[in-house]
Structure formats: C-alpha cells, structure tokens
PyMOL Python script that loads the backbone (N, CA, C, O; Angstrom):
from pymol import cmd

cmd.read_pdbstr("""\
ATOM      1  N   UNK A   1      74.665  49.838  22.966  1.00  0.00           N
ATOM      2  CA  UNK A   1      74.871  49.763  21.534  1.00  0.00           C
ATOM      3  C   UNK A   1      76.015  48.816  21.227  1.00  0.00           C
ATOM      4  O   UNK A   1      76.943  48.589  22.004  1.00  0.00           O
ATOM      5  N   UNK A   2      75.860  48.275  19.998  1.00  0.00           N
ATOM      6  CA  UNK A   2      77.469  47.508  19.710  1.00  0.00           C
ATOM      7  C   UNK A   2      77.795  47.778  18.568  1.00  0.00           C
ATOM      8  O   UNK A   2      77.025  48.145  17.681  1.00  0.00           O
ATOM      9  N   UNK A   3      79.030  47.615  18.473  1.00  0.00           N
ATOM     10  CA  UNK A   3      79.883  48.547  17.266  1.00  0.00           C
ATOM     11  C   UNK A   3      80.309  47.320  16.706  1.00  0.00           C
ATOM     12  O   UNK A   3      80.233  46.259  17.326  1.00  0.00           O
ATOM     13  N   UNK A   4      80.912  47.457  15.151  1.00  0.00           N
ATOM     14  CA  UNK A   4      81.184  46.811  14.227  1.00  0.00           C
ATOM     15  C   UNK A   4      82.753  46.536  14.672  1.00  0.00           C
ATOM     16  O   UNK A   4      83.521  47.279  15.285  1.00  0.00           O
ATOM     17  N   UNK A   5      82.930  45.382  14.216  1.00  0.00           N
ATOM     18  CA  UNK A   5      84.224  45.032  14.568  1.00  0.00           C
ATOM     19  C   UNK A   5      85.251  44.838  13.171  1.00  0.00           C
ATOM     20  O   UNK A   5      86.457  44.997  13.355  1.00  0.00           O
ATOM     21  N   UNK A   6      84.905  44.597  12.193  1.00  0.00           N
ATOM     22  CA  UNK A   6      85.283  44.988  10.929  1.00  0.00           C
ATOM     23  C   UNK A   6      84.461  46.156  10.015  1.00  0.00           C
ATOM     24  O   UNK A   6      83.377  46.583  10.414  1.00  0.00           O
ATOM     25  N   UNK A   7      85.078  46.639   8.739  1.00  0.00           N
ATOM     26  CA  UNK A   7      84.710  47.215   8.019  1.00  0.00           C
ATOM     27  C   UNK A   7      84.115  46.416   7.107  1.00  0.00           C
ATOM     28  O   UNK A   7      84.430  45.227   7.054  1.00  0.00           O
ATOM     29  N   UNK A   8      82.868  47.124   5.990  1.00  0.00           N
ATOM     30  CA  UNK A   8      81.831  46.386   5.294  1.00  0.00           C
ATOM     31  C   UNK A   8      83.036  46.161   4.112  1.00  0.00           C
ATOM     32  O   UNK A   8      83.932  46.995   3.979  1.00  0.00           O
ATOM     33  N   UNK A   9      82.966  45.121   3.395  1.00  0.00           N
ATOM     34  CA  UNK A   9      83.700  44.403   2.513  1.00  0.00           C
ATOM     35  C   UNK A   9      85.302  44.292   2.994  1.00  0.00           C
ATOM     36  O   UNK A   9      86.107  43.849   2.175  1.00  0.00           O
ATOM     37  N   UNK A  10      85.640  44.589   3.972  1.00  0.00           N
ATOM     38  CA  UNK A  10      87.219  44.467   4.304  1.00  0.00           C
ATOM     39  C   UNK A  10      87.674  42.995   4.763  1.00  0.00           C
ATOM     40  O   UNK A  10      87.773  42.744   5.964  1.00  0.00           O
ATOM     41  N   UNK A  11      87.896  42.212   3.969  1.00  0.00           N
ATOM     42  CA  UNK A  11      88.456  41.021   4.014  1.00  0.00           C
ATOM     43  C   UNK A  11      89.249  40.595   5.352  1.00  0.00           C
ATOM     44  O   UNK A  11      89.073  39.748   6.227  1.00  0.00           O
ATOM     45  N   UNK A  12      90.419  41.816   5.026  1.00  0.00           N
ATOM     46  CA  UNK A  12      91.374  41.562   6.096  1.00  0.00           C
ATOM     47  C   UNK A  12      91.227  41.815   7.752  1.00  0.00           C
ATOM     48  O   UNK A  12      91.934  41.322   8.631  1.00  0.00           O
ATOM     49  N   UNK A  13      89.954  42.848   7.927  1.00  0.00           N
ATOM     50  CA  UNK A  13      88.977  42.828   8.758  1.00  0.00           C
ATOM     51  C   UNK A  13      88.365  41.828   9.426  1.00  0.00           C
ATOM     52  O   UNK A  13      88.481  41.544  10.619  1.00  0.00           O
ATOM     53  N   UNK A  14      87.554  41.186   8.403  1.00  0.00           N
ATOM     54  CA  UNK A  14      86.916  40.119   8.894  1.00  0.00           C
ATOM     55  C   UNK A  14      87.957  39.108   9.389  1.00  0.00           C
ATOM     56  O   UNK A  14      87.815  38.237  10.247  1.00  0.00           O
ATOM     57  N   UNK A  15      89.060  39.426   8.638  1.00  0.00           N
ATOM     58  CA  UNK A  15      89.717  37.793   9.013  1.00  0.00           C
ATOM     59  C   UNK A  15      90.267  37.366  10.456  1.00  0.00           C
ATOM     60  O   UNK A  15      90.406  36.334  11.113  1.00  0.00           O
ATOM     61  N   UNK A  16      90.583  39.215  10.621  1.00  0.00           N
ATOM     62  CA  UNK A  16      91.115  39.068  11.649  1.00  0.00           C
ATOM     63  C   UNK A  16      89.959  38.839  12.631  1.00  0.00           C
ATOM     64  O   UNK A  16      90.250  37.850  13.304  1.00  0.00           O
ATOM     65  N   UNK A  17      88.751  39.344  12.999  1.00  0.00           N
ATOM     66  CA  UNK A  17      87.850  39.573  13.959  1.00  0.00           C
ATOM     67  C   UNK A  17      87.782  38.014  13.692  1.00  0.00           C
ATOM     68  O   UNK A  17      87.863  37.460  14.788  1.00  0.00           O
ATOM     69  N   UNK A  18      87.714  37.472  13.096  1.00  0.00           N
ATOM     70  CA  UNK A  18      87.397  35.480  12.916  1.00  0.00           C
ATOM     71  C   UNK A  18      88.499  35.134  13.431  1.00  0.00           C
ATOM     72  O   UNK A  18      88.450  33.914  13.581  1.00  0.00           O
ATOM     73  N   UNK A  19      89.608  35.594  13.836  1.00  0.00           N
ATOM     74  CA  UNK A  19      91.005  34.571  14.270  1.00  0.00           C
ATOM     75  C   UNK A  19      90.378  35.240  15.559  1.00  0.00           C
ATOM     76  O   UNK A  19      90.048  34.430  16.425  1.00  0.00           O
ATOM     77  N   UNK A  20      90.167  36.515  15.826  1.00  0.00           N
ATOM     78  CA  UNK A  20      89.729  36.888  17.677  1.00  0.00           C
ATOM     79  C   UNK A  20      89.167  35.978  18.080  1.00  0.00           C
ATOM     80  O   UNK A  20      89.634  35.437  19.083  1.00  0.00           O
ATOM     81  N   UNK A  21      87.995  35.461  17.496  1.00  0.00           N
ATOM     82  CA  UNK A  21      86.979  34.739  18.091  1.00  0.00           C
ATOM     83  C   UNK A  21      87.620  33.476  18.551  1.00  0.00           C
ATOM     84  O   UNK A  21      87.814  33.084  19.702  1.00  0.00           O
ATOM     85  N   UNK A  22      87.995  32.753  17.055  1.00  0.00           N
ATOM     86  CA  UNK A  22      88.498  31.113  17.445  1.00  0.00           C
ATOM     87  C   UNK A  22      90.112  31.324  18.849  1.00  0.00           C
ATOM     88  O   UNK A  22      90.346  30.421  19.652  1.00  0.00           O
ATOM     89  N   UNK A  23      90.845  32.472  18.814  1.00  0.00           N
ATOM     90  CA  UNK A  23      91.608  32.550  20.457  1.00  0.00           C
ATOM     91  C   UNK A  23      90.801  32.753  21.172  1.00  0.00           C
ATOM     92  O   UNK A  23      90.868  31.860  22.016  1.00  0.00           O
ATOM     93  N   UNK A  24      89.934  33.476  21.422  1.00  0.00           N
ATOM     94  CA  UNK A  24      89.185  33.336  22.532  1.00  0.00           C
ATOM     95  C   UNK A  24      87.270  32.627  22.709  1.00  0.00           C
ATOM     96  O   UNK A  24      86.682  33.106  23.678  1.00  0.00           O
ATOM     97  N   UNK A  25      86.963  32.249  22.389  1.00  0.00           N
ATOM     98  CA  UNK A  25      86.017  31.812  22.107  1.00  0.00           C
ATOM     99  C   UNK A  25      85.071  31.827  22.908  1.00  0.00           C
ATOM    100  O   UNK A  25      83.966  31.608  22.411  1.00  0.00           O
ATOM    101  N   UNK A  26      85.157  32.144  24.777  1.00  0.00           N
ATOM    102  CA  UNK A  26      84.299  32.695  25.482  1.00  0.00           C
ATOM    103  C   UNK A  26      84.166  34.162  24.930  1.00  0.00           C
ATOM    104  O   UNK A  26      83.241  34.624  24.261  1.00  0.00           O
ATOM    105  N   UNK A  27      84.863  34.540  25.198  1.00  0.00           N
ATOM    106  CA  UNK A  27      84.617  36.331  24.446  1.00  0.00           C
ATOM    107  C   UNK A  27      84.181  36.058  23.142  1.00  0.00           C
ATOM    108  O   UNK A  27      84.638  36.989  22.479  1.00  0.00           O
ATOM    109  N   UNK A  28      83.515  35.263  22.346  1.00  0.00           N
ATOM    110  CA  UNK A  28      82.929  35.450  20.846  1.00  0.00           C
ATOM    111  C   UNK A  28      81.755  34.794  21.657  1.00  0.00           C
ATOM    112  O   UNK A  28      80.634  34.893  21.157  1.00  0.00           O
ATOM    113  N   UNK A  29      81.854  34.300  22.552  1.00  0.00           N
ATOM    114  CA  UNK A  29      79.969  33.732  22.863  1.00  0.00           C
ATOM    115  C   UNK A  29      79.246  35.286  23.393  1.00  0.00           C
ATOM    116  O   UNK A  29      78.274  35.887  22.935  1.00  0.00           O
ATOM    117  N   UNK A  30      80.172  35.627  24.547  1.00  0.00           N
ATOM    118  CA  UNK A  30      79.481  36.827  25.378  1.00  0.00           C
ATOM    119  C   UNK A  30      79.298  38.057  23.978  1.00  0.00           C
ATOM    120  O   UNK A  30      78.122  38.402  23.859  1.00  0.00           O
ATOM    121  N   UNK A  31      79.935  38.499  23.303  1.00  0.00           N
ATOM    122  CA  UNK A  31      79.823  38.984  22.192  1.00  0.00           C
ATOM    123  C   UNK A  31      78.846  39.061  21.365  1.00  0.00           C
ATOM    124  O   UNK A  31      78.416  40.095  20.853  1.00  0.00           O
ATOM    125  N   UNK A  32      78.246  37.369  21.115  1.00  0.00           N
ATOM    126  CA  UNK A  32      77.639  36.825  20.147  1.00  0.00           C
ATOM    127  C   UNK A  32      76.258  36.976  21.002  1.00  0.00           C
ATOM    128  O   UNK A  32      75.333  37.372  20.294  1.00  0.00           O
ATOM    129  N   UNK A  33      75.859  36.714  22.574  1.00  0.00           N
ATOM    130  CA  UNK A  33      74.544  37.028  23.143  1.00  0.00           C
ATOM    131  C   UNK A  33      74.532  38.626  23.255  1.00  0.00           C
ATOM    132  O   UNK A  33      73.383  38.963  23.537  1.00  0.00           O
ATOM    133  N   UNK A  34      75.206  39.511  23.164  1.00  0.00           N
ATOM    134  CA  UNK A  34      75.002  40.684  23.704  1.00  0.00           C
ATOM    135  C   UNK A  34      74.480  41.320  22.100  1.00  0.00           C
ATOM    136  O   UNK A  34      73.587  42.167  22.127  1.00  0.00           O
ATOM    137  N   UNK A  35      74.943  40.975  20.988  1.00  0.00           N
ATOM    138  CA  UNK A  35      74.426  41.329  19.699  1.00  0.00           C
ATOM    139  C   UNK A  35      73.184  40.291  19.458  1.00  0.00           C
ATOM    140  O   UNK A  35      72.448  40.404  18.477  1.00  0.00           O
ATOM    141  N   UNK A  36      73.084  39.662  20.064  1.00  0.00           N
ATOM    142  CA  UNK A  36      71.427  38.699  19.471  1.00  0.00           C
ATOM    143  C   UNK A  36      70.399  39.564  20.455  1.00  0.00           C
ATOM    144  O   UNK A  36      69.228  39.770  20.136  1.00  0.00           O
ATOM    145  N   UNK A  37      71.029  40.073  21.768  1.00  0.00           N
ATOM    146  CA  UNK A  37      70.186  40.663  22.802  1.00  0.00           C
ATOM    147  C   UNK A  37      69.584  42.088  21.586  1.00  0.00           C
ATOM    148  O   UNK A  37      68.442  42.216  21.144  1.00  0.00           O
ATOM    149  N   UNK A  38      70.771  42.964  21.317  1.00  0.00           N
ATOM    150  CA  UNK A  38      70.769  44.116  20.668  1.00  0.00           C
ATOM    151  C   UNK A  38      69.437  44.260  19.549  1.00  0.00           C
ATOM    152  O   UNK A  38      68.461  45.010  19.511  1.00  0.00           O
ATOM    153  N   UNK A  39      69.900  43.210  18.725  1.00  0.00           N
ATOM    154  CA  UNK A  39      69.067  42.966  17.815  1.00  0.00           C
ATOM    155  C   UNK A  39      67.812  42.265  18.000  1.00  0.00           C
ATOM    156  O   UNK A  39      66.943  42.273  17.127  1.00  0.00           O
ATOM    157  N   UNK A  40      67.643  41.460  19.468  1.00  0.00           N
ATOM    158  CA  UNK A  40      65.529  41.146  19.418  1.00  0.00           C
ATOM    159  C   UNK A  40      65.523  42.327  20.142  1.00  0.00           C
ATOM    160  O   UNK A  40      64.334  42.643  20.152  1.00  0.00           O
ATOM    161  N   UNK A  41      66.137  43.158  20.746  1.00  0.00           N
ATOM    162  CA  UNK A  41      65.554  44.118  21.529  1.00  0.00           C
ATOM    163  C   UNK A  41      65.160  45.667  20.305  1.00  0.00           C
ATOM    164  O   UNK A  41      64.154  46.376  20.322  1.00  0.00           O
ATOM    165  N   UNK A  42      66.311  45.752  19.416  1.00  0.00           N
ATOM    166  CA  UNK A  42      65.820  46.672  18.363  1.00  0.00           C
ATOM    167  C   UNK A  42      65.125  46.615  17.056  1.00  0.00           C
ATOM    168  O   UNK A  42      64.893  47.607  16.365  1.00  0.00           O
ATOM    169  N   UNK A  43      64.775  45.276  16.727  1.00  0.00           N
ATOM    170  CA  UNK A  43      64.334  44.751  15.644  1.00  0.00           C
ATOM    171  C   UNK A  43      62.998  44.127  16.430  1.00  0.00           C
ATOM    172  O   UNK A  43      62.438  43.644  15.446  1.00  0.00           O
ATOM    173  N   UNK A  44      62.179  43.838  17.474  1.00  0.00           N
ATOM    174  CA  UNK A  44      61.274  43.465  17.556  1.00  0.00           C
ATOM    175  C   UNK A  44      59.854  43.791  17.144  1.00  0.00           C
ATOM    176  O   UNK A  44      59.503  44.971  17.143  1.00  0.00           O
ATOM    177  N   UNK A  45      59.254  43.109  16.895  1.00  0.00           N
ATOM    178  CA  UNK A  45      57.780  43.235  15.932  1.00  0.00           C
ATOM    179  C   UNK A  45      56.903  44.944  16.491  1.00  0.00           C
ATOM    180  O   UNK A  45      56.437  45.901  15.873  1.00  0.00           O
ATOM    181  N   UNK A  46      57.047  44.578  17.958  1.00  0.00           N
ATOM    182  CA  UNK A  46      56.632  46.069  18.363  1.00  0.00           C
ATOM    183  C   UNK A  46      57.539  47.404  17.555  1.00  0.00           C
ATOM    184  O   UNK A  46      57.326  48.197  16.638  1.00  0.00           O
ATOM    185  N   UNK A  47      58.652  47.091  18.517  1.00  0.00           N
ATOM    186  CA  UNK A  47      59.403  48.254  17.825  1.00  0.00           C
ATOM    187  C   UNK A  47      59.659  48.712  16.121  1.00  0.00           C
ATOM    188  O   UNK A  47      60.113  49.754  15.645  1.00  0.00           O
ATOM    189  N   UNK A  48      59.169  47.481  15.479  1.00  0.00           N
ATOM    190  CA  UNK A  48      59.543  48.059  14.096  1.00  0.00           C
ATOM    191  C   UNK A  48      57.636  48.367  13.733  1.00  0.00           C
ATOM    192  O   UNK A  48      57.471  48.867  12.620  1.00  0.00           O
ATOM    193  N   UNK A  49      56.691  48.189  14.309  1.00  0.00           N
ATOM    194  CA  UNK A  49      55.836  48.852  14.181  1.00  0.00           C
ATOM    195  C   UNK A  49      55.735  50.173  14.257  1.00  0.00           C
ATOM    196  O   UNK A  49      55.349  51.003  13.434  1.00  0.00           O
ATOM    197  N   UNK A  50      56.247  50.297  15.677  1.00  0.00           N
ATOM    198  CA  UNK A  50      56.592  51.615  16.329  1.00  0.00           C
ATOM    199  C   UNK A  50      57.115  52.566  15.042  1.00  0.00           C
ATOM    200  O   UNK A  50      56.487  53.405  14.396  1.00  0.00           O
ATOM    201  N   UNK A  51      58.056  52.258  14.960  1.00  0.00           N
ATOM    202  CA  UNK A  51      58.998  53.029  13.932  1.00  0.00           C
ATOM    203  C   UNK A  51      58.056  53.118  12.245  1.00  0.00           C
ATOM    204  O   UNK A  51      57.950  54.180  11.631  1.00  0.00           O
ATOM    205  N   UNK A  52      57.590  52.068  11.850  1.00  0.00           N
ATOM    206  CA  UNK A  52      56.434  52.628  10.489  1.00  0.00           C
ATOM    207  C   UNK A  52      55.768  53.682  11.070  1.00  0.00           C
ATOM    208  O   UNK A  52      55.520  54.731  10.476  1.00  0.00           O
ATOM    209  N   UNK A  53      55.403  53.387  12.465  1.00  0.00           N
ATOM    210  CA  UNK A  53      53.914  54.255  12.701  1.00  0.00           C
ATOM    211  C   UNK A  53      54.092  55.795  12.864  1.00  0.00           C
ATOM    212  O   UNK A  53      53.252  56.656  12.601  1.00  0.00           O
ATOM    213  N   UNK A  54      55.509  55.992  13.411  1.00  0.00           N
ATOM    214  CA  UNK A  54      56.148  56.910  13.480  1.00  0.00           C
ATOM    215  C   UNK A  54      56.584  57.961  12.023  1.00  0.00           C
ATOM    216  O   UNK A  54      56.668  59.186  11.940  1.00  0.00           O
ATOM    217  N   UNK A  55      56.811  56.815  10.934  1.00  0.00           N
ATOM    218  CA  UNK A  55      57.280  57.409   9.550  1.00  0.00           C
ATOM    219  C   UNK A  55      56.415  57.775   9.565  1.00  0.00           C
ATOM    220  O   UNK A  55      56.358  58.926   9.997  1.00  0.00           O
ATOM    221  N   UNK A  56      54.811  56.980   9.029  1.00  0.00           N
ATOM    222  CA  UNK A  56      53.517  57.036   8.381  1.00  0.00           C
ATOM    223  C   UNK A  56      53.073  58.291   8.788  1.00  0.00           C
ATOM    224  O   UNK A  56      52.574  58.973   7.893  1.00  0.00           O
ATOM    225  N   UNK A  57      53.136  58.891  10.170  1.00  0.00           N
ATOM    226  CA  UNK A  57      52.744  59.785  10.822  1.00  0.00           C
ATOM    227  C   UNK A  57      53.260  60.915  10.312  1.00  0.00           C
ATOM    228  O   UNK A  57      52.603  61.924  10.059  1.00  0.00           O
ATOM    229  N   UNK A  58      54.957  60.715  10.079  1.00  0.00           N
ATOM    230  CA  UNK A  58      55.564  61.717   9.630  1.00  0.00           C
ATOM    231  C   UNK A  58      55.484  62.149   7.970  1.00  0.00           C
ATOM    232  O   UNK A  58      56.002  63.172   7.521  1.00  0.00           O
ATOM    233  N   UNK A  59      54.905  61.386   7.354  1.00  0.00           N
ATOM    234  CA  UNK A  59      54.565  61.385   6.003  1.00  0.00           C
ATOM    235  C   UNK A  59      52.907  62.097   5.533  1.00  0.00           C
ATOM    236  O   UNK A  59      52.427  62.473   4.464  1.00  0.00           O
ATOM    237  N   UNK A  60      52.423  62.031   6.907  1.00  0.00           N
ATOM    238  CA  UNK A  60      50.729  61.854   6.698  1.00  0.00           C
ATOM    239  C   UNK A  60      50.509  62.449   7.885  1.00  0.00           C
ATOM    240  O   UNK A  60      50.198  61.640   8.759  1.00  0.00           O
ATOM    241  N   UNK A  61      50.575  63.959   8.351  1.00  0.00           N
ATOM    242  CA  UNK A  61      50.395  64.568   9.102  1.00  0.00           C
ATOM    243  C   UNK A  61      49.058  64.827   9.796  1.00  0.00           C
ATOM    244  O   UNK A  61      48.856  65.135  10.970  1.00  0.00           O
ATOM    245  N   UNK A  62      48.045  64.598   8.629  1.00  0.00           N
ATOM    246  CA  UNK A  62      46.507  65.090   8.857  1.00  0.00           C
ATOM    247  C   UNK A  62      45.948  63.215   9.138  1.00  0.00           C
ATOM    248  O   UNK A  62      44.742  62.980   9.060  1.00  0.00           O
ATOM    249  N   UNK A  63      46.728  62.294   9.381  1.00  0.00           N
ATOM    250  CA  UNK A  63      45.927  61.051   8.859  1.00  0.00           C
ATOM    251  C   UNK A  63      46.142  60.612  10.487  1.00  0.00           C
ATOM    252  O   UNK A  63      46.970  61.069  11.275  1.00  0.00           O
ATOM    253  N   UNK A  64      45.057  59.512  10.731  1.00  0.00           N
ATOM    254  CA  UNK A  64      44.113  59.326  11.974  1.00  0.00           C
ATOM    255  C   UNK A  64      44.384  58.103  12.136  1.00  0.00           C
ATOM    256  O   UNK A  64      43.689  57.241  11.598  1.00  0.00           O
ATOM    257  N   UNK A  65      45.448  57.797  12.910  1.00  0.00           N
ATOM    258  CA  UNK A  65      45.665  56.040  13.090  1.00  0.00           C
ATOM    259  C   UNK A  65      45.052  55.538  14.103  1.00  0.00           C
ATOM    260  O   UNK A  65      44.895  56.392  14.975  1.00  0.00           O
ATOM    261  N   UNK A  66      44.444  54.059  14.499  1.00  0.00           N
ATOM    262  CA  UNK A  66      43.926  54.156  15.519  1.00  0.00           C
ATOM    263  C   UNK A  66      45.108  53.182  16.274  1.00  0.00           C
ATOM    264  O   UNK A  66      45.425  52.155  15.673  1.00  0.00           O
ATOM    265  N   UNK A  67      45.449  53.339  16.951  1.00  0.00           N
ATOM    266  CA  UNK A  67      46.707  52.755  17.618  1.00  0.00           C
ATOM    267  C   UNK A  67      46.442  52.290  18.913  1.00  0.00           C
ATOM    268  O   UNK A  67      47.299  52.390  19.792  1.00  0.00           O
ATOM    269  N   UNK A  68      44.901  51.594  19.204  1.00  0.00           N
ATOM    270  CA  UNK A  68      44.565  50.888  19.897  1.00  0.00           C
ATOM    271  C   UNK A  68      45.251  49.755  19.771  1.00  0.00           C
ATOM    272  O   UNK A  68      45.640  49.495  18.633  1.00  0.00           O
ATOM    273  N   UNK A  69      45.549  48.887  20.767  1.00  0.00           N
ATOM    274  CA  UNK A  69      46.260  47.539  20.679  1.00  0.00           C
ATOM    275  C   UNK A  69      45.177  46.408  19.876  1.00  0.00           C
ATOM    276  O   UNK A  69      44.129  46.241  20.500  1.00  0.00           O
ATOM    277  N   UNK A  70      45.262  45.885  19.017  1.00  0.00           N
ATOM    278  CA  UNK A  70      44.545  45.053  18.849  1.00  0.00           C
ATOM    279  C   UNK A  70      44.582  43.495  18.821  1.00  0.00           C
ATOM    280  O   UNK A  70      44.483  43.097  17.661  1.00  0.00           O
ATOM    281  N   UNK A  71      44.697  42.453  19.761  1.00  0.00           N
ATOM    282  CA  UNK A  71      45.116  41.367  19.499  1.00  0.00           C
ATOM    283  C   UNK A  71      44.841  40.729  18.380  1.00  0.00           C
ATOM    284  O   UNK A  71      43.947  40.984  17.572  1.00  0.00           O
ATOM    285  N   UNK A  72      45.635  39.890  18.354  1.00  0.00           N
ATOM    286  CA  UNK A  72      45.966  38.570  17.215  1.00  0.00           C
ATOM    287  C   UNK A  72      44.511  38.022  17.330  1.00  0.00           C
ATOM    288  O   UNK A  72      43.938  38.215  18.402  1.00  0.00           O
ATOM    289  N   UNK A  73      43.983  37.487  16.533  1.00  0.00           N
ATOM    290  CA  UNK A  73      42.994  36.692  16.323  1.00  0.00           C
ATOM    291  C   UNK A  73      43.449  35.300  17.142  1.00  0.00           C
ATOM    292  O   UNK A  73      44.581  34.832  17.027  1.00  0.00           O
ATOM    293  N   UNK A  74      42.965  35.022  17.534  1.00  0.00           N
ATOM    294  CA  UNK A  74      43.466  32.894  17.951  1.00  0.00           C
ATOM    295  C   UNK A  74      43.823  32.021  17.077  1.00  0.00           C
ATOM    296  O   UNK A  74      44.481  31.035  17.410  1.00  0.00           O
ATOM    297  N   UNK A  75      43.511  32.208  16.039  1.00  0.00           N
ATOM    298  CA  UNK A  75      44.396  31.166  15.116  1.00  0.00           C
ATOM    299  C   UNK A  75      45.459  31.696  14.510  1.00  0.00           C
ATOM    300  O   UNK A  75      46.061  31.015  13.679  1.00  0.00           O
ATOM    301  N   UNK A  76      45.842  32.886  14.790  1.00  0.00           N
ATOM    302  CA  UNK A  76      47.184  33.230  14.689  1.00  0.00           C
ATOM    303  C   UNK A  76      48.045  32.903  15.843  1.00  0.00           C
ATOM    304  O   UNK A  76      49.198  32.499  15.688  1.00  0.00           O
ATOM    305  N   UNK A  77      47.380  33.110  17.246  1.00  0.00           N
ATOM    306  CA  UNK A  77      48.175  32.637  18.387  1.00  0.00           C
ATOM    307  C   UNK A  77      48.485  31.140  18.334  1.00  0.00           C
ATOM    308  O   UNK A  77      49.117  30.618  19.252  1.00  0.00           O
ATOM    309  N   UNK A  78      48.122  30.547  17.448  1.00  0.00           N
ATOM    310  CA  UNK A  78      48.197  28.990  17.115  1.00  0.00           C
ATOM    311  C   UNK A  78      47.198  28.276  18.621  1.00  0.00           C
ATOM    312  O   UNK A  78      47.632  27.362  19.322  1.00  0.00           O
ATOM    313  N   UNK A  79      45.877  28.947  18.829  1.00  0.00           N
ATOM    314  CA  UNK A  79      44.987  28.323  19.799  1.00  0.00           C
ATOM    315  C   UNK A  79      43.991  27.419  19.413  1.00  0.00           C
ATOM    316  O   UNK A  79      43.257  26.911  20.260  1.00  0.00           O
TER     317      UNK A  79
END
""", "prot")
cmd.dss("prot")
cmd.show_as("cartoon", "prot")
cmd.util.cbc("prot")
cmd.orient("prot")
C-alpha cells in the first residue's frame, strides 16, 4: 500500500513533500514507480470490473451475471 505524504488541501504539506523530492530526487523516482505500480495494479480494467461486478451483485442479489470471459471483438484489439 502507499500512504499519502501530505494532507488534502494542506499547502504547507505539499510544499514541503515538493522540496523532499527536488533534495532527493532518486527517492521521488523510486516513490513515483512504486505509486504508478500501486495504481495499474489497483485501478486496472479487470479489477475495476471486478469490483462493479461485485457491487451489482451486492445490489441485485437474485440477478444472473454471466461472467464468462468474453473477448474483445478484433477491431477493438486494433487487428
């Protein structure tokens, strides 16, 4: 998981986590891949399917999804 390094609207927060970075600036890269990792790994197209299919389910107890995989058509795969 990765944690916030400032508070939401805290100026003086941000400013500082922006002076961290520009002193060290390897530690704002490794930082900066480990939150891009975080985020395609928890935001990916599967997983945020996952997670509707999961609400929908939880909203619609009696309802019948078919959650067979179904590929992309080919001109969506750009073939």
């Amino acid at each position: 998981a990765t944690q916030s390094i400032f508070e939401q609207e805290n100026v003086e927060q941000l400013a500082a986590a922006m002076q961290i970075c520009l002193d060290d600036p390897a530690a704002a890269i490794d930082r900066g891949r480990k939150a891009s990792h975080y985020v395609s790994e928890r935001f990916s197209p599967e997983n945020i399917v996952d997670q509707f299919l999961e609400i929908y389910q939880e909203m619609n107890p009696n309802s019948q999804i078919d959650l067979t995989p179904n590929p992309l058509p080919e001109r969506a795969r750009g073939l």
